[in-house]
C-alpha positions in Angstrom: -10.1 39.4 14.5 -6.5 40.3 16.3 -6.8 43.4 18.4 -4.1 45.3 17.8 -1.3 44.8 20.3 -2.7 41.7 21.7 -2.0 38.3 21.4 -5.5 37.2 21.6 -8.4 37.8 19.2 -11.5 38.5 20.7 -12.8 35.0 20.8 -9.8 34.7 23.6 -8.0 32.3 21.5 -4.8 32.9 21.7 -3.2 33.8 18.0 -0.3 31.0 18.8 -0.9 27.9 19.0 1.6 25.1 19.0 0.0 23.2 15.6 2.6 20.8 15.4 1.5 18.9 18.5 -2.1 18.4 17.2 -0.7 16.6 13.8 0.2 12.9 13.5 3.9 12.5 14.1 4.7 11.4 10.6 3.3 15.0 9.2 4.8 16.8 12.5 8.2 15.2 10.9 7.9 16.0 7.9 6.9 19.8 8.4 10.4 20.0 10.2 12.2 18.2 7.6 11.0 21.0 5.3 13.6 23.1 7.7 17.1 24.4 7.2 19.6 23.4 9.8 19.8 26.3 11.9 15.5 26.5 11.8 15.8 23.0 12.8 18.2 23.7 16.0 16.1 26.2 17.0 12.8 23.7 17.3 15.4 22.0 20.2 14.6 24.9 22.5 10.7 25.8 21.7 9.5 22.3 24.1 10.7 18.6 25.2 7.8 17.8 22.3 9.5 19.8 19.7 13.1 18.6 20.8 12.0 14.7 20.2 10.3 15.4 17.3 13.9 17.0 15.9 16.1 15.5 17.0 14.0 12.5 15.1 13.9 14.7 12.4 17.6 15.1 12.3 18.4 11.5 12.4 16.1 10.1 9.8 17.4 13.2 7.4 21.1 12.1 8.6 19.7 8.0 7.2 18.2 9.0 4.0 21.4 10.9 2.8 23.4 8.3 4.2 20.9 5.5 1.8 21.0 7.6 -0.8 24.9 7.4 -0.9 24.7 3.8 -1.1 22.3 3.4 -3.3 24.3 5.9 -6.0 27.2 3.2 -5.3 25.3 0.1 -5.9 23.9 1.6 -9.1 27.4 2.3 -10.3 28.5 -0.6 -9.5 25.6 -2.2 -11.5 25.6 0.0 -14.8 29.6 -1.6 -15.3 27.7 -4.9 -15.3 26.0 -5.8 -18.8 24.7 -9.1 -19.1 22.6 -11.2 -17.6 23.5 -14.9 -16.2 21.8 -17.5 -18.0 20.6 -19.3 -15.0 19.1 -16.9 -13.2 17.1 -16.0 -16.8 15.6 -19.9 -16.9 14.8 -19.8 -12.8 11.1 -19.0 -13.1 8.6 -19.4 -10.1 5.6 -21.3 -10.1 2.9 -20.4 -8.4 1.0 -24.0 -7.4 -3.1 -23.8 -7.1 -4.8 -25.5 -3.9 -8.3 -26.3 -4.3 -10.2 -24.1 -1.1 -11.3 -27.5 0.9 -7.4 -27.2 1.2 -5.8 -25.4 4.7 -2.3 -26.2 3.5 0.2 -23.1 2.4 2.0 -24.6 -0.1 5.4 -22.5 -1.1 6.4 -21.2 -4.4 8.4 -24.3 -6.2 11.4 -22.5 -8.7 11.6 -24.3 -12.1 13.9 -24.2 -14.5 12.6 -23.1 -17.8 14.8 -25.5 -20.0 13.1 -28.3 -18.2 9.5 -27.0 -19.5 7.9 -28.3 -22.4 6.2 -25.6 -24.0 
């Protein structure tokens, strides 16, 4: 309960409490993300914490609209393509069994399907 004109309830706990600081960095992040620019500014002045944590905020919002622009490029550039090349399609990977006495790795050998006899 908040007495009236007070900023502590009667437990003494103060009624603010900085919550972003107690969540993992990733969440903290992602609560400010959920921010409009000007709300976001403002999260510069509240503490050095908060001003990381924007500034961060800022920068990874500034990357992902950056990615997203190249990724609507690529798939344009993409959709104008319509086929398939014919060696890539017969390239298939191999996966090749050890037996578990075995310590080797052994890599992934690529085959070419034509070569198969199925």
């Amino acid at each position: 309960m908040v007495v009236p004109g007070s900023s502590e309830s009667l437990s003494g706990v103060s009624r603010h409490r900085d919550f972003i600081c107690c969540l993992p960095v990733d969440l903290s992040k992602r609560v400010l993300g959920l921010l409009d620019g000007p709300s976001l500014r403002r999260c510069l002045r509240v503490s050095q914490w908060w001003k990381r944590l924007a500034k961060e905020t800022v920068e990874e919002i500034k990357y992902r609209h950056q990615f997203q622009i190249e990724i609507e490029e690529m798939t344009k550039m993409w959709s104008s393509i319509k086929r398939v090349s014919p060696t890539y399609a017969n390239i298939v990977e191999v996966p090749i069994p050890i037996e578990d006495d075995e310590k080797v790795d052994v890599e992934v050998q690529k085959v070419n399907e034509s070569t198969l006899h199925l």
